[in-house]
C-alpha positions in Angstrom: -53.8 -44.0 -108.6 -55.3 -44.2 -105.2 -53.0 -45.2 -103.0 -49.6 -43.6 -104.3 -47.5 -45.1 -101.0 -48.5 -48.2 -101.6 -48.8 -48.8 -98.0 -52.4 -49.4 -97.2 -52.6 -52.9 -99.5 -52.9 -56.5 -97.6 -51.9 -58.5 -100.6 -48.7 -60.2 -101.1 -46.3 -57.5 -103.3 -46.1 -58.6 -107.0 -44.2 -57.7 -109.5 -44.5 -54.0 -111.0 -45.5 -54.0 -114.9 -44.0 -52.0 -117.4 -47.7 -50.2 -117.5 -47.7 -49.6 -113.7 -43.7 -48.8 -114.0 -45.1 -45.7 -116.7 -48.1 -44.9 -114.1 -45.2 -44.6 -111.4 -43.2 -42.6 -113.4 -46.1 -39.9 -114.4 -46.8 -40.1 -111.0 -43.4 -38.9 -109.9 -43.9 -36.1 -112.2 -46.9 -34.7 -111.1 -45.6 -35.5 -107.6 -42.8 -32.6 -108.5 -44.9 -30.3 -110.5 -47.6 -30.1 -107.8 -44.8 -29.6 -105.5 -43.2 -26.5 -107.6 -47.2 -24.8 -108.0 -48.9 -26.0 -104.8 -45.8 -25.6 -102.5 -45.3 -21.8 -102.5 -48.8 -21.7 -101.7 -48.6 -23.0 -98.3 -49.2 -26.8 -99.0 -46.9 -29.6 -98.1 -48.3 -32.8 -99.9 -51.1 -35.0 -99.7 -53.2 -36.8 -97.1 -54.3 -40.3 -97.3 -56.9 -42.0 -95.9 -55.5 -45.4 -93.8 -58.8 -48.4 -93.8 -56.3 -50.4 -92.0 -55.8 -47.9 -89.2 -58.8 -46.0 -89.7 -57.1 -42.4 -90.0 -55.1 -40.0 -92.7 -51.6 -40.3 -93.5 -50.1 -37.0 -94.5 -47.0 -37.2 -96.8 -45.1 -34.2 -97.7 -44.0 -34.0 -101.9 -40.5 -34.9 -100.7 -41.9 -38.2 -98.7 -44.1 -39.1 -101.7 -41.8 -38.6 -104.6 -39.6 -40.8 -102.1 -42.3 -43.5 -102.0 -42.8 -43.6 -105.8 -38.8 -43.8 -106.9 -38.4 -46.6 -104.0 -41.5 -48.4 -105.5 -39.9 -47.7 -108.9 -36.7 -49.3 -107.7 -38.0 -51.7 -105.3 -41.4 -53.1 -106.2 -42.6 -51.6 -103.1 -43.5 -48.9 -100.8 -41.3 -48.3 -97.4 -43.2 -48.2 -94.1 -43.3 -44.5 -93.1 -43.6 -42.9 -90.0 -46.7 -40.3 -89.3 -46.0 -36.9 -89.8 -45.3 -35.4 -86.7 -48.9 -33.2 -86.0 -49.5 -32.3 -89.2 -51.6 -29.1 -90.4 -54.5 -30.9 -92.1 -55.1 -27.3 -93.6 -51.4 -27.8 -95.1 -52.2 -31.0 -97.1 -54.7 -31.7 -100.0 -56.0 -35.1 -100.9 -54.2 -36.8 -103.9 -57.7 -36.5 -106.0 -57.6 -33.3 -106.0 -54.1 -32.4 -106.0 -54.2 -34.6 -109.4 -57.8 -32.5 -110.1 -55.8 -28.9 -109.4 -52.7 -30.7 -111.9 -55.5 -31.1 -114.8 -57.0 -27.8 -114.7 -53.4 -26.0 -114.3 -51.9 -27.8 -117.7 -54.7 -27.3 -118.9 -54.6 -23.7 -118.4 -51.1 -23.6 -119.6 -52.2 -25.0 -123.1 -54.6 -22.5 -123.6 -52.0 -19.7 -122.2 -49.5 -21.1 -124.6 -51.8 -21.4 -127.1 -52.8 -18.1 -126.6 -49.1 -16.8 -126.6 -48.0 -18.7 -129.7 -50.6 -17.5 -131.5 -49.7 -13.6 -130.4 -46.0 -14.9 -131.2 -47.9 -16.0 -135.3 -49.1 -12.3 -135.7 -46.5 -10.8 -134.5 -43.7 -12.2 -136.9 -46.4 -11.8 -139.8 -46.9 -8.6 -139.2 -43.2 -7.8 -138.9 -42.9 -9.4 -142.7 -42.0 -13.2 -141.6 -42.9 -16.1 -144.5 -45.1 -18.7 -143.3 -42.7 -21.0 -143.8 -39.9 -19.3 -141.3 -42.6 -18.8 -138.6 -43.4 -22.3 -138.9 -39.8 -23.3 -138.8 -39.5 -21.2 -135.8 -42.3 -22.5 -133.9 -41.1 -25.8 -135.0 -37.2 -25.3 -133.5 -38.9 -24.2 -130.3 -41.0 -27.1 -129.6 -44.6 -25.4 -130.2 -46.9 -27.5 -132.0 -49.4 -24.6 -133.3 -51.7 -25.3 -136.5 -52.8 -21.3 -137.8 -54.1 -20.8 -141.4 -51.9 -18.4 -143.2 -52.7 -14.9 -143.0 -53.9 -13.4 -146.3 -51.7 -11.5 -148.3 -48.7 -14.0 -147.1 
């Protein structure tokens, strides 16, 4: 997505498709998860360059989560104000924000990948079947694929 307000476009508003309505919704996701990593970390939201006015637009995660459910509800992005002097040293663009979102999940596959597989040994080594660990990893939502160790 480029322009998550929807604010910057000169064409009439048209109706949402199911497709963008998913896009939206992913969006609002990452909106909140960027908000949870990036926030304690000093940074507000996301700046967006403006061709019409020929400068950024700096939306906090609140303001652009905001944006996205009203253009969920709606059909359309409200008019904002400007942040009020914004830090531009406080805001990331939203191609990077969504970069930084990529490389942190997928981080936390490899960590949990990493974990699970600890979690595998582990229970093996403390006399588990296959068979309950898989169970195990299956009640708790981990998806892991490990050979079985010999001997068990």
């Amino acid at each position: 997505m480029s322009d998550p307000t929807g604010s910057f476009d000169d064409e009439p508003e048209q109706e949402i498709t199911e497709e963008e309505r998913e896009g939206l919704r992913q969006d609002l996701v990452d909106v909140q998860v960027l908000k949870e990593v990036l926030g304690p970390k000093g940074l507000k939201g996301t700046v967006f360059y403006c061709p019409d006015c020929d400068e950024d637009h700096y939306l906090a995660w609140d303001l652009l989560a905001g944006n996205l459910k009203e253009m969920l509800e709606q059909g359309e992005s409200p008019v904002h104000e400007p942040a009020f002097e914004p830090d531009p040293d406080e805001y990331v663009s939203w191609d990077y924000a969504r970069g930084f979102l990529d490389g942190y999940e997928s981080f936390e596959r490899e960590d949990m990948s990493e974990a699970a597989a600890g979690l595998v040994l582990a229970l093996r080594d403390r006399g588990w079947p296959p068979s309950e660990v898989k169970r195990l990893l299956v009640e708790l939502g981990i998806d892991v694929n490990f050979p079985p160790a010999d001997g068990h």
